[in-house]
PDBQT receptor file of N, H, CA, C and O in Angstrom, charges set to zero:
ATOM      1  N   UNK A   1       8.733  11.618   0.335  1.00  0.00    +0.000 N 
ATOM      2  CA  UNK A   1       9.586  11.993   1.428  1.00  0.00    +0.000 C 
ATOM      3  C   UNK A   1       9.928  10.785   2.297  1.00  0.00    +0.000 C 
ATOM      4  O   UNK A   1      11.007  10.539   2.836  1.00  0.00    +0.000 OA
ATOM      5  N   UNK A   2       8.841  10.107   2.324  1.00  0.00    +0.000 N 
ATOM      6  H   UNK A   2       7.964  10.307   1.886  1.00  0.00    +0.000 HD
ATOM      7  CA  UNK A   2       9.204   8.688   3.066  1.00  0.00    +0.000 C 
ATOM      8  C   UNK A   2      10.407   7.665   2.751  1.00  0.00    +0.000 C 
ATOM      9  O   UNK A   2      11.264   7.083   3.417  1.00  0.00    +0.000 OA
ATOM     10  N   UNK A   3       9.972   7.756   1.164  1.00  0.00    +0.000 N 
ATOM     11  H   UNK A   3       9.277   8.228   0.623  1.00  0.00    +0.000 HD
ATOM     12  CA  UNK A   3      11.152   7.128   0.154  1.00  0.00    +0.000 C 
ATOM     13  C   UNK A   3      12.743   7.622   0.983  1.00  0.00    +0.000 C 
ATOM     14  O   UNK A   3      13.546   6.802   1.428  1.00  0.00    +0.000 OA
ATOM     15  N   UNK A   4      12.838   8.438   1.013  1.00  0.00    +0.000 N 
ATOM     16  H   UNK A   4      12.185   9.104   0.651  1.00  0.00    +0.000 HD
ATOM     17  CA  UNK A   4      14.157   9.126   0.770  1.00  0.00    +0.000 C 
ATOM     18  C   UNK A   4      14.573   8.703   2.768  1.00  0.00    +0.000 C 
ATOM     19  O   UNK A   4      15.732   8.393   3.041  1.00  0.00    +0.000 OA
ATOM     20  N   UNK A   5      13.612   8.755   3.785  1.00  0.00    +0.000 N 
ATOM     21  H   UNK A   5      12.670   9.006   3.562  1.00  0.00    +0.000 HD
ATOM     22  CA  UNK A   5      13.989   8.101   4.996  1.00  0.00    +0.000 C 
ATOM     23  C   UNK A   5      14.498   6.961   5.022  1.00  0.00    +0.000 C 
ATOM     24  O   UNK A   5      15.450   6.541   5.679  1.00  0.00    +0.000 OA
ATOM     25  N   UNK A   6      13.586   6.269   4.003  1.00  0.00    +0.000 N 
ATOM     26  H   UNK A   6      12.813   6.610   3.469  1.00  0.00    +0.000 HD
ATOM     27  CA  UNK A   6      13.488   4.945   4.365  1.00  0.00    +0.000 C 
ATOM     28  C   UNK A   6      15.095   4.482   3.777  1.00  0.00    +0.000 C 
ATOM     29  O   UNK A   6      15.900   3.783   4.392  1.00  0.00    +0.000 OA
ATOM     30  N   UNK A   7      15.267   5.056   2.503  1.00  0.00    +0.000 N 
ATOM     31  H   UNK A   7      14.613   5.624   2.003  1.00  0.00    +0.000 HD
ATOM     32  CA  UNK A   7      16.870   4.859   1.957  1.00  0.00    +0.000 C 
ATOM     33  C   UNK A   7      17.939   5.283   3.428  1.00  0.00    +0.000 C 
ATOM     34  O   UNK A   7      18.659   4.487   4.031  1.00  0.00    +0.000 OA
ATOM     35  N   UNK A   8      17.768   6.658   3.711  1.00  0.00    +0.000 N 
ATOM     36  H   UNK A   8      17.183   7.305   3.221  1.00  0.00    +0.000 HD
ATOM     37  CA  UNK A   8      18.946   6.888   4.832  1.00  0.00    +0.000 C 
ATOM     38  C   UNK A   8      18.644   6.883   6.167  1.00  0.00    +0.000 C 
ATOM     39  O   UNK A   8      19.621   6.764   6.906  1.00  0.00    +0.000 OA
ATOM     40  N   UNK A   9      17.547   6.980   6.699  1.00  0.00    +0.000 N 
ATOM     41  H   UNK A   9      16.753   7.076   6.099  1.00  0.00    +0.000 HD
ATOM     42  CA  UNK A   9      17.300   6.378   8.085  1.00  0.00    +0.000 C 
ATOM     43  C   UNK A   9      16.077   5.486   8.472  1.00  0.00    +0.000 C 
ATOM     44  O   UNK A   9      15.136   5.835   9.185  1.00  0.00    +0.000 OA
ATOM     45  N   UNK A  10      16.317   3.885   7.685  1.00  0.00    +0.000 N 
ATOM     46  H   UNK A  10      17.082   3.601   7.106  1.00  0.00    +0.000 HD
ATOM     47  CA  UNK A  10      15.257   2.862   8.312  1.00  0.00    +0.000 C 
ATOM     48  C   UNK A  10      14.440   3.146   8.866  1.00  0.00    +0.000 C 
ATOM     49  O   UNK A  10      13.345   3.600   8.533  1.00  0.00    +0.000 OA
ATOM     50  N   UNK A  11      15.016   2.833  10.114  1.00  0.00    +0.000 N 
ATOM     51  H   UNK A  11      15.905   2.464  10.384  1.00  0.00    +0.000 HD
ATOM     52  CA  UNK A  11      14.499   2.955  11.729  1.00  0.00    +0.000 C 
ATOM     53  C   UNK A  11      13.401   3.887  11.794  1.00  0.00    +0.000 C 
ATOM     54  O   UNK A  11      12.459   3.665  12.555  1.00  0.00    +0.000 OA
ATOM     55  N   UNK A  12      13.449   5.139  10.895  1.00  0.00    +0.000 N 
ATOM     56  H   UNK A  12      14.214   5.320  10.277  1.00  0.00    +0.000 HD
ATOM     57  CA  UNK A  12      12.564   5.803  11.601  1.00  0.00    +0.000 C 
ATOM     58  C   UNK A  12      11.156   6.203  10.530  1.00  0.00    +0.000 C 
ATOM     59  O   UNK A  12      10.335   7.119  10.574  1.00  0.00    +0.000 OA
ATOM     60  N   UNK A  13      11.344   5.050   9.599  1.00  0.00    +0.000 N 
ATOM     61  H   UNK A  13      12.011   4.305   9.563  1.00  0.00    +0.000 HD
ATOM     62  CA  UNK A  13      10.232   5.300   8.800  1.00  0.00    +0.000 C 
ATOM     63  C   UNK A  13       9.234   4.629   9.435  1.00  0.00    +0.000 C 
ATOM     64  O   UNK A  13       8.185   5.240   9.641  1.00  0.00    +0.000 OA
ATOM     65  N   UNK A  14       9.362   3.278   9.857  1.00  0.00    +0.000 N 
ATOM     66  H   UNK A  14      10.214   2.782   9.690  1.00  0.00    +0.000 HD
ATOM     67  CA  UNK A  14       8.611   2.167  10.739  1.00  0.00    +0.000 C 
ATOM     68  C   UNK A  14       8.118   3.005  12.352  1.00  0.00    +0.000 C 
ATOM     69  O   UNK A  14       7.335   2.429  13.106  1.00  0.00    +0.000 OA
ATOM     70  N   UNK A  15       8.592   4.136  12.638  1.00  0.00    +0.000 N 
ATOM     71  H   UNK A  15       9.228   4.604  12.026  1.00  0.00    +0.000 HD
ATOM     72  CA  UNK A  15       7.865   5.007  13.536  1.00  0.00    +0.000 C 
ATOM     73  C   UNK A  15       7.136   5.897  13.030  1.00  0.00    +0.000 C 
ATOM     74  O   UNK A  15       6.499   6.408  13.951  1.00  0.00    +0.000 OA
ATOM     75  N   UNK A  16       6.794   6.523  11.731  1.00  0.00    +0.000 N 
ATOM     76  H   UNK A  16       7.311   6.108  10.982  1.00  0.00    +0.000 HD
ATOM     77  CA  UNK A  16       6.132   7.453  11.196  1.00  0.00    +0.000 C 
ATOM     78  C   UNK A  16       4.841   6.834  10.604  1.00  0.00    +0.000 C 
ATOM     79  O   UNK A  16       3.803   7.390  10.247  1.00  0.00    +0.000 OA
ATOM     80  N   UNK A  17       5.334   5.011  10.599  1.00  0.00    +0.000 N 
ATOM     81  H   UNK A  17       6.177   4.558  10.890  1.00  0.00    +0.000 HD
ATOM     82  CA  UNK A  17       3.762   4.297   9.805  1.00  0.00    +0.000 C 
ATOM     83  C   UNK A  17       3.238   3.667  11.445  1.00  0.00    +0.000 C 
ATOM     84  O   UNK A  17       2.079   3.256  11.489  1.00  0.00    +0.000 OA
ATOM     85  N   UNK A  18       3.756   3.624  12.254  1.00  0.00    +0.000 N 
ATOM     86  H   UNK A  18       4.698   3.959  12.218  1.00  0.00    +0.000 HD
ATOM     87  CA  UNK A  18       3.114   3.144  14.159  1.00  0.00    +0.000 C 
ATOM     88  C   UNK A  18       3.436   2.027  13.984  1.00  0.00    +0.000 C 
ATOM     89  O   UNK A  18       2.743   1.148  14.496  1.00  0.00    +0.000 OA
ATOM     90  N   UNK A  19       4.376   1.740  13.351  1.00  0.00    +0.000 N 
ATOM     91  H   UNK A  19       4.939   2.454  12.935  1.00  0.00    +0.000 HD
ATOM     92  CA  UNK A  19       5.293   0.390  13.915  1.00  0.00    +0.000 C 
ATOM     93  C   UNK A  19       6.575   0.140  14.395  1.00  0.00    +0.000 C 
ATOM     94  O   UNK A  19       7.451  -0.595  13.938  1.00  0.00    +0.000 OA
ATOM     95  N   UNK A  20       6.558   1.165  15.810  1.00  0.00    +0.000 N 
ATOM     96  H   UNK A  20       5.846   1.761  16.181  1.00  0.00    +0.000 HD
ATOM     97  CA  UNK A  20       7.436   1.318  17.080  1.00  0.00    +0.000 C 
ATOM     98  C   UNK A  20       8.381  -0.148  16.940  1.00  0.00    +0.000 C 
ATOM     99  O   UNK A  20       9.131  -0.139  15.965  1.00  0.00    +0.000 OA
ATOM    100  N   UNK A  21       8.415  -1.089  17.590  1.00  0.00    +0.000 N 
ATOM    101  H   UNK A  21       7.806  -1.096  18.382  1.00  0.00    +0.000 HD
ATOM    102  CA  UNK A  21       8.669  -2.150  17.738  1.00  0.00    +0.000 C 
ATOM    103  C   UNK A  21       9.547  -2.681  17.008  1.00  0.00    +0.000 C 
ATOM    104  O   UNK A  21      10.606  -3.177  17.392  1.00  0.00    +0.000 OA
ATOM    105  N   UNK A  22       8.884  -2.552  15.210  1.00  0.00    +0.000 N 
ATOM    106  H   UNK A  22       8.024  -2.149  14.898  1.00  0.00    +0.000 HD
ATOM    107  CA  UNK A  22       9.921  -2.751  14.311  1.00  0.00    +0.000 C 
ATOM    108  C   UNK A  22      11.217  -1.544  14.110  1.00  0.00    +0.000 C 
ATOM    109  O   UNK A  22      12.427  -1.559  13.884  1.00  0.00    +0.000 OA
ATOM    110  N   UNK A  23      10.385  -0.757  14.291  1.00  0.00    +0.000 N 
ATOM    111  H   UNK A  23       9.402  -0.744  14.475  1.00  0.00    +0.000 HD
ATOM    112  CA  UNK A  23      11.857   0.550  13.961  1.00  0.00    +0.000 C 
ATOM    113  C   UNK A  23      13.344   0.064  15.007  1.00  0.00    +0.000 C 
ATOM    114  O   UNK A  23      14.571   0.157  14.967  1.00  0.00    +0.000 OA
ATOM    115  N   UNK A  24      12.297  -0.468  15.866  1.00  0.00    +0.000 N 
ATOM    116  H   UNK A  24      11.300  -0.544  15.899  1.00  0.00    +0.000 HD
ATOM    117  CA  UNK A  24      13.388  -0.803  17.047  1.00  0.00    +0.000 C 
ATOM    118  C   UNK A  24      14.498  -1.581  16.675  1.00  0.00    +0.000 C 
ATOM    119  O   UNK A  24      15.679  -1.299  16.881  1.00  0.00    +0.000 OA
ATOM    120  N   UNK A  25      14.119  -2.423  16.202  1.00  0.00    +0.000 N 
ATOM    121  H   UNK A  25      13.160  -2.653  16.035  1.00  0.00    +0.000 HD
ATOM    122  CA  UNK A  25      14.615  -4.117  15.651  1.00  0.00    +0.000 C 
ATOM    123  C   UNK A  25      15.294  -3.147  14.635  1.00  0.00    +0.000 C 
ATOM    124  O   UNK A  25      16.512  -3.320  14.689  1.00  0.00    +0.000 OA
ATOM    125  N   UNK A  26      15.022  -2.391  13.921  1.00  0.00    +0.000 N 
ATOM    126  H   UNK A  26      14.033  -2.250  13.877  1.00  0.00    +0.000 HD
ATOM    127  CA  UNK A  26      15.336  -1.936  12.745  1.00  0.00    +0.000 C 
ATOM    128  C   UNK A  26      16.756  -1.156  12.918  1.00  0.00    +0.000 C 
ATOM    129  O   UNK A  26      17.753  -1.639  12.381  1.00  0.00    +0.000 OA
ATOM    130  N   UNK A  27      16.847   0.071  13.682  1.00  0.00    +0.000 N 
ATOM    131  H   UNK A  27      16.037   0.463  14.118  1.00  0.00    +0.000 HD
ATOM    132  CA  UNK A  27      18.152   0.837  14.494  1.00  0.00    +0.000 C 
ATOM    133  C   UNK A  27      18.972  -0.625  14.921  1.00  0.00    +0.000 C 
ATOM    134  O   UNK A  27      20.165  -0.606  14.618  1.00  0.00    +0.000 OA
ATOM    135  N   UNK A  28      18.513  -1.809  15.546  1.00  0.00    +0.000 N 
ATOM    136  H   UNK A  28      17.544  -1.824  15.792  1.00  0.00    +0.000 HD
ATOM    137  CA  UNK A  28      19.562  -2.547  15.951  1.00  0.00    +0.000 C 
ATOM    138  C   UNK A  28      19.964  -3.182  14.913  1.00  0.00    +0.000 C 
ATOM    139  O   UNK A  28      21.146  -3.519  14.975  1.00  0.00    +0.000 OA
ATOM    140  N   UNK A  29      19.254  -3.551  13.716  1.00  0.00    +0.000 N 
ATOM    141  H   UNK A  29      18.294  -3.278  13.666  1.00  0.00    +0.000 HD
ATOM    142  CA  UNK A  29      20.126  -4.011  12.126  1.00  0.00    +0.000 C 
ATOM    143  C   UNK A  29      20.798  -2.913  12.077  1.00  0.00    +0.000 C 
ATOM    144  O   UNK A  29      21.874  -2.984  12.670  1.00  0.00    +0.000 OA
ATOM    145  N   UNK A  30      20.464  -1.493  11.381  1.00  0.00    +0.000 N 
ATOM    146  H   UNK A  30      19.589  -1.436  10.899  1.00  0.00    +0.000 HD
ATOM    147  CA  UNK A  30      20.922  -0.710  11.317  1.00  0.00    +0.000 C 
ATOM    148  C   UNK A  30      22.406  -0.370  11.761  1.00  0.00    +0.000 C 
ATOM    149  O   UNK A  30      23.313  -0.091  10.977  1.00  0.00    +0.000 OA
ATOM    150  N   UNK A  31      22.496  -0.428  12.948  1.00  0.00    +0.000 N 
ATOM    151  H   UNK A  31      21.759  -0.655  13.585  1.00  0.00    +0.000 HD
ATOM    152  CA  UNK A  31      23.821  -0.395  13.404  1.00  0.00    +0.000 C 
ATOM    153  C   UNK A  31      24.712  -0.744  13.118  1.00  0.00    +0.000 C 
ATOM    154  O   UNK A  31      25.745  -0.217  13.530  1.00  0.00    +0.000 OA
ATOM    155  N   UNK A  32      24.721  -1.915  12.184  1.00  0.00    +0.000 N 
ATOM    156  H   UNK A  32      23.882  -2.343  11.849  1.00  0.00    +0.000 HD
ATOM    157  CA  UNK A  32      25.988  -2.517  11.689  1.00  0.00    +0.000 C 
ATOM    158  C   UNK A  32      26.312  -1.913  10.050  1.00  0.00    +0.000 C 
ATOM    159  O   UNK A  32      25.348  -1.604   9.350  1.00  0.00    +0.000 OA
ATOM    160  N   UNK A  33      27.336  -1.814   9.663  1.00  0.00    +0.000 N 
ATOM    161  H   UNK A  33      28.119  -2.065  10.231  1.00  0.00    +0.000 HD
ATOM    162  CA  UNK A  33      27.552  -1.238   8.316  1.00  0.00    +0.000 C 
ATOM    163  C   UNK A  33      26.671  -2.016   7.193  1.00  0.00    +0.000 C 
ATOM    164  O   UNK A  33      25.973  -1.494   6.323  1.00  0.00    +0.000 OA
ATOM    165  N   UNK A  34      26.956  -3.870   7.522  1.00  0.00    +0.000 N 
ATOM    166  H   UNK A  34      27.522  -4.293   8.229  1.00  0.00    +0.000 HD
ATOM    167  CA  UNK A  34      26.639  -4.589   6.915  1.00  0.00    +0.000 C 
ATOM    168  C   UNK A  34      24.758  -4.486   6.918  1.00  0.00    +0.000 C 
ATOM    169  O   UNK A  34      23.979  -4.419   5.967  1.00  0.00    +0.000 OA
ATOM    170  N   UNK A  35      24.559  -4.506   8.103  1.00  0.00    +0.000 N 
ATOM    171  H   UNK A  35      25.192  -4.561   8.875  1.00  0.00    +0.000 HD
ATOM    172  CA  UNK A  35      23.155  -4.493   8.265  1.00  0.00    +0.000 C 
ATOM    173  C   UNK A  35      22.230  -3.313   7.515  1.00  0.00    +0.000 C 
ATOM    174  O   UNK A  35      21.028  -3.356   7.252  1.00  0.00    +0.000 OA
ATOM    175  N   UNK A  36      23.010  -2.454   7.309  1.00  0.00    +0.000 N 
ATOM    176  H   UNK A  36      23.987  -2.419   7.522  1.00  0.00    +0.000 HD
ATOM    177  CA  UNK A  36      22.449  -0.569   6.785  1.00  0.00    +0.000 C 
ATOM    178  C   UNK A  36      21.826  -1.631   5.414  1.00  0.00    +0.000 C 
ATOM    179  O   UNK A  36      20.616  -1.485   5.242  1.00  0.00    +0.000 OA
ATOM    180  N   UNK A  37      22.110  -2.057   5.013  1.00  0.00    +0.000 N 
ATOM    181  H   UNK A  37      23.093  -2.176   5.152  1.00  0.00    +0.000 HD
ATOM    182  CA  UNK A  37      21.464  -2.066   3.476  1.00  0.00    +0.000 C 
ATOM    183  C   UNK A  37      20.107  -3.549   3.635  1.00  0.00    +0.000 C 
ATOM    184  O   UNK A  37      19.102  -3.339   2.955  1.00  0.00    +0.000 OA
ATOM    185  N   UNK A  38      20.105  -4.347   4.122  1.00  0.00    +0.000 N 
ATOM    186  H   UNK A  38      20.921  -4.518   4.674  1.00  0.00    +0.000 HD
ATOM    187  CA  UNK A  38      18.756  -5.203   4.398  1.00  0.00    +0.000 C 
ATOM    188  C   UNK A  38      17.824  -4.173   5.208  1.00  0.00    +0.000 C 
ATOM    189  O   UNK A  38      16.686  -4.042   4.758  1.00  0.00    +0.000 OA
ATOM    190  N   UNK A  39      18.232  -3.294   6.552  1.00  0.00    +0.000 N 
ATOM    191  H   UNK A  39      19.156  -3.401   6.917  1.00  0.00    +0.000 HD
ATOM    192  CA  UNK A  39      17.668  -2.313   7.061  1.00  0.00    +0.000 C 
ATOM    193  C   UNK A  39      16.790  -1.890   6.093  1.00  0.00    +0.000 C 
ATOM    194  O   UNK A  39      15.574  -2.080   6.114  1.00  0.00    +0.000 OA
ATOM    195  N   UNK A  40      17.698  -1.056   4.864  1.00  0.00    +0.000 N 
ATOM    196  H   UNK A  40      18.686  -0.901   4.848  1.00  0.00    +0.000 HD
ATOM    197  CA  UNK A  40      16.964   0.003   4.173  1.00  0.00    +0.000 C 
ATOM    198  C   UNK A  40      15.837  -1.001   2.802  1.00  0.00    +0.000 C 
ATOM    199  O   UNK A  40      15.009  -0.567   2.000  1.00  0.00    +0.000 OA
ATOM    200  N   UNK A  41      16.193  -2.032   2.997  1.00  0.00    +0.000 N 
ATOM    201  H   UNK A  41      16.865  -2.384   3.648  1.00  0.00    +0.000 HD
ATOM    202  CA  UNK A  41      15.574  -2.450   2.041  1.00  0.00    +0.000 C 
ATOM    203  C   UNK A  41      14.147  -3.031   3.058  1.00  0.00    +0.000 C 
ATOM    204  O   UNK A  41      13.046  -2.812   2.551  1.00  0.00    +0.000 OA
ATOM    205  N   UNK A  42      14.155  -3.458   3.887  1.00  0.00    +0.000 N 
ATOM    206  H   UNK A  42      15.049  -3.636   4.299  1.00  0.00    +0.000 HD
ATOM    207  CA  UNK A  42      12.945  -3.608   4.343  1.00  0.00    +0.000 C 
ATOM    208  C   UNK A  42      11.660  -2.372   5.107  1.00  0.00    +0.000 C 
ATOM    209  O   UNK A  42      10.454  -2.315   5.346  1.00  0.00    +0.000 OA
ATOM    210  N   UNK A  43      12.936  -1.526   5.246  1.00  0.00    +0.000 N 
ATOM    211  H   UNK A  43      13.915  -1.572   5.051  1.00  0.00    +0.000 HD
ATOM    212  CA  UNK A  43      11.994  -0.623   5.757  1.00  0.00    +0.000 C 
ATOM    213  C   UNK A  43      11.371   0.165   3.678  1.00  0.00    +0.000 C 
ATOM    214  O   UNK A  43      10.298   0.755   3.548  1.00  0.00    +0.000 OA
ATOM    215  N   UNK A  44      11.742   0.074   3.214  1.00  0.00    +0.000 N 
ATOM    216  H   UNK A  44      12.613  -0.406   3.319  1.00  0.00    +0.000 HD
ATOM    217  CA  UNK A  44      11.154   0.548   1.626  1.00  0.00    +0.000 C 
ATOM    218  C   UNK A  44      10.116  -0.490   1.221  1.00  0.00    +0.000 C 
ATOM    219  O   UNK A  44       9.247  -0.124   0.430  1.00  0.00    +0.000 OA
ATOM    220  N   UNK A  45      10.105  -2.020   1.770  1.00  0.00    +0.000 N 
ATOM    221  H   UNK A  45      10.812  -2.317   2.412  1.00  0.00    +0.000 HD
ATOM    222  CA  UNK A  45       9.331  -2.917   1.500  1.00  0.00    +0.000 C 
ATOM    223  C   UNK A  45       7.985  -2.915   2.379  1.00  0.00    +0.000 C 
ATOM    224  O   UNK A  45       6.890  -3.384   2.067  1.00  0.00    +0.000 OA
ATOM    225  N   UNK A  46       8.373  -2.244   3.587  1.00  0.00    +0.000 N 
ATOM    226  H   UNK A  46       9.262  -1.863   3.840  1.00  0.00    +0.000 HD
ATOM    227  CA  UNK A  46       7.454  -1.863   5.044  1.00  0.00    +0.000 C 
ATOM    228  C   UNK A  46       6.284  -0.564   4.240  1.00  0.00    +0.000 C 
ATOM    229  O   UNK A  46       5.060  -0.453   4.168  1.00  0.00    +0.000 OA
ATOM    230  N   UNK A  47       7.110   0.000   3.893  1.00  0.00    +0.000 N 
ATOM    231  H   UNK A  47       8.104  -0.090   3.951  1.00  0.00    +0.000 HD
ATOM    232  CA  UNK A  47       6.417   1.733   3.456  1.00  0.00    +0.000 C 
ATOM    233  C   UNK A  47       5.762   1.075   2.220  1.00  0.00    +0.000 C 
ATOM    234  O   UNK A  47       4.818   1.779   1.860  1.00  0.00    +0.000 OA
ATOM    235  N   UNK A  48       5.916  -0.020   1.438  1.00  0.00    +0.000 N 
ATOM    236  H   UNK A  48       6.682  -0.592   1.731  1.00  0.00    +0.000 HD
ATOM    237  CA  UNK A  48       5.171  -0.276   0.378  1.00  0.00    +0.000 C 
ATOM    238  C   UNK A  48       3.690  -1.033   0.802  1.00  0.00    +0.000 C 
ATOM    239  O   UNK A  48       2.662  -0.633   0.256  1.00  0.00    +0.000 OA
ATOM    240  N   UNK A  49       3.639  -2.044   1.710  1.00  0.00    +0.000 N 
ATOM    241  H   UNK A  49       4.474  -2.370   2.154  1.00  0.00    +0.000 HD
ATOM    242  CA  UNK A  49       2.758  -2.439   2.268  1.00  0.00    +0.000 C 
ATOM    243  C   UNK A  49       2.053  -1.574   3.031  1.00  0.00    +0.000 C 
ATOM    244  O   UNK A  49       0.847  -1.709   3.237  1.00  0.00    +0.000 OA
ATOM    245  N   UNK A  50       2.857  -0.500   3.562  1.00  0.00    +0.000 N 
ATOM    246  H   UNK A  50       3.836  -0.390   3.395  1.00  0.00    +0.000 HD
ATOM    247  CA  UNK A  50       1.566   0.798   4.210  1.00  0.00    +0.000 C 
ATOM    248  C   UNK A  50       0.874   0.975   3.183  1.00  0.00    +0.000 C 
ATOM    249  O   UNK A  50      -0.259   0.570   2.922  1.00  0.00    +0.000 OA
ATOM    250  N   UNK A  51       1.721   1.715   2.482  1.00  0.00    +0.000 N 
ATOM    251  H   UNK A  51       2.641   2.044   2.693  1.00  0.00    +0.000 HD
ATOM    252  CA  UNK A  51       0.773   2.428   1.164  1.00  0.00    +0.000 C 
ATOM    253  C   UNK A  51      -0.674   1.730   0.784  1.00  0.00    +0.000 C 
ATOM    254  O   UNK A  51      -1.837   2.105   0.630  1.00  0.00    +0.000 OA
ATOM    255  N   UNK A  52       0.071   0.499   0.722  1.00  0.00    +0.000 N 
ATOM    256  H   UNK A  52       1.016   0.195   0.847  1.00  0.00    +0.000 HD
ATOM    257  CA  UNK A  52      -1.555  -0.382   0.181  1.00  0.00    +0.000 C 
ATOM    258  C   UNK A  52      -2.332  -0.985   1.050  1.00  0.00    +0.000 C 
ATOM    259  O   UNK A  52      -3.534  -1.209   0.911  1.00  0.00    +0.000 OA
ATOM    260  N   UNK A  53      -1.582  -1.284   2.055  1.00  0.00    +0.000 N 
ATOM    261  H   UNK A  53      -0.605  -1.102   2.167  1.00  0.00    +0.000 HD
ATOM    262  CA  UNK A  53      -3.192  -1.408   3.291  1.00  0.00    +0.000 C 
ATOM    263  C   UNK A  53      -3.946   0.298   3.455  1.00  0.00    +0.000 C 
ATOM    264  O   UNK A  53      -5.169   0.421   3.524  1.00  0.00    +0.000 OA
ATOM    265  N   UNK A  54      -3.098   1.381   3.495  1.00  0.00    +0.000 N 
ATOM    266  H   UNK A  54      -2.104   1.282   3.439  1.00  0.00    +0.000 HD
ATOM    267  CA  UNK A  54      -4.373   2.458   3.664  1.00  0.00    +0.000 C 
ATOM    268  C   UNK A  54      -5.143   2.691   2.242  1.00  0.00    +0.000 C 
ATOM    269  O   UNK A  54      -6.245   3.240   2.241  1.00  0.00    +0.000 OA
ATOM    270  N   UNK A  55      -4.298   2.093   0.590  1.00  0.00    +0.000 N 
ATOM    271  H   UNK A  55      -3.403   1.647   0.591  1.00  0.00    +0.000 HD
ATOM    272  CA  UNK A  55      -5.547   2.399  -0.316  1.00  0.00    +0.000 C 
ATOM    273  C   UNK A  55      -6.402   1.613  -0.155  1.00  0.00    +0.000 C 
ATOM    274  O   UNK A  55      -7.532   2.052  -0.370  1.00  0.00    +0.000 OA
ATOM    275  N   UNK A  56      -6.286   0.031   0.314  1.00  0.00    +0.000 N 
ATOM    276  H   UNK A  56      -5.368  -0.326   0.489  1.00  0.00    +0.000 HD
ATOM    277  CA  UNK A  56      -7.833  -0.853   0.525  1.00  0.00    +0.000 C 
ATOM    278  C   UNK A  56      -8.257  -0.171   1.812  1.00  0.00    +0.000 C 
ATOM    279  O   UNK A  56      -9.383   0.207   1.486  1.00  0.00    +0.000 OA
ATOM    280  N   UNK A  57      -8.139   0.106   2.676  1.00  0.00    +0.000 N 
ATOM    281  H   UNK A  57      -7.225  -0.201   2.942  1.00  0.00    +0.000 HD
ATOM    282  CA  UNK A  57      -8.479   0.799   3.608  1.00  0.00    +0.000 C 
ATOM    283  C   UNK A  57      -9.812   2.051   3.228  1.00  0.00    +0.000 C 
ATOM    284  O   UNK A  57     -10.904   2.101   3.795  1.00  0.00    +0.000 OA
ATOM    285  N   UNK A  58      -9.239   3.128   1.936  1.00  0.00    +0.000 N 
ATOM    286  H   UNK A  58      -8.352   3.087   1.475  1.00  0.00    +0.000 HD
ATOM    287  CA  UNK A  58      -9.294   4.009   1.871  1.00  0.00    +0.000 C 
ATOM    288  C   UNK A  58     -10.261   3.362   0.510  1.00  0.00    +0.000 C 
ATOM    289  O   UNK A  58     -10.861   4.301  -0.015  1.00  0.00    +0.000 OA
ATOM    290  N   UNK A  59     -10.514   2.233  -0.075  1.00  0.00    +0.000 N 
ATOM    291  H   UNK A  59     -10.027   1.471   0.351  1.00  0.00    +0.000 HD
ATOM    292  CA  UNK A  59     -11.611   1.557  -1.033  1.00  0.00    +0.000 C 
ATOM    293  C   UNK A  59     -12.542   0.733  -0.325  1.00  0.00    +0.000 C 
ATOM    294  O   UNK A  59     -13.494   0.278  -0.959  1.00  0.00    +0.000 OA
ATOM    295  N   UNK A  60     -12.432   0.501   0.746  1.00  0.00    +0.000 N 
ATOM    296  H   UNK A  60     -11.659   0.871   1.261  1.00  0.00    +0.000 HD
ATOM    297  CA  UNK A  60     -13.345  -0.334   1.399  1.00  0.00    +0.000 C 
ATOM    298  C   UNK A  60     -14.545   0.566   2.263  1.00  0.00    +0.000 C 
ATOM    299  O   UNK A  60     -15.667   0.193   2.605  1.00  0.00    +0.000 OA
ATOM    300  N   UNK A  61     -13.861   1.902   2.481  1.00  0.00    +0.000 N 
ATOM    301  H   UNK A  61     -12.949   2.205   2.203  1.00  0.00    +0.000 HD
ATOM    302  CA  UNK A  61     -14.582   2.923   3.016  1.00  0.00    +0.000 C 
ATOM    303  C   UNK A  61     -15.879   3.276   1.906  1.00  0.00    +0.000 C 
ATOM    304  O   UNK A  61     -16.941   3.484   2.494  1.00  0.00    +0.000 OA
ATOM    305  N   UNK A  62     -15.937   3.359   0.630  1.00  0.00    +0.000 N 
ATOM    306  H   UNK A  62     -15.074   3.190   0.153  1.00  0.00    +0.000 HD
ATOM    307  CA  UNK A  62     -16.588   3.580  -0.306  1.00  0.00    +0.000 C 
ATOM    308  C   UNK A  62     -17.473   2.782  -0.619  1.00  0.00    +0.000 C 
ATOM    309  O   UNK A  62     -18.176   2.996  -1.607  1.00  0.00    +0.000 OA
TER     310      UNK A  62
């Protein structure tokens, strides 16, 4: 489900992982037509690095 934000609204995937700040920065790429597509590609690159800081997260607990 994240996937599919992160393709059509950036901005607000980087608020669903608590990185306020960037989403911010992110809506202001966003805004531009040109900008929509580095937007969406970093916020998909953002949600990939969540993923794997909570599985070492979630292996280091063990």
């Amino acid at each position: 489900m994240r996937l599919l934000l992160a393709i059509f609204l950036p901005f607000a995937v980087f608020f669903t992982i608590g990185r306020p700040i960037a989403g911010i920065i992110c809506l202001i790429l966003q805004v531009t037509l040109i900008g929509w597509l580095p937007a969406a590609i970093w916020a998909v690159y953002a949600l990939g690095q969540y993923k794997t800081d909570e599985k070492i997260k979630e292996a280091l607990k063990r």
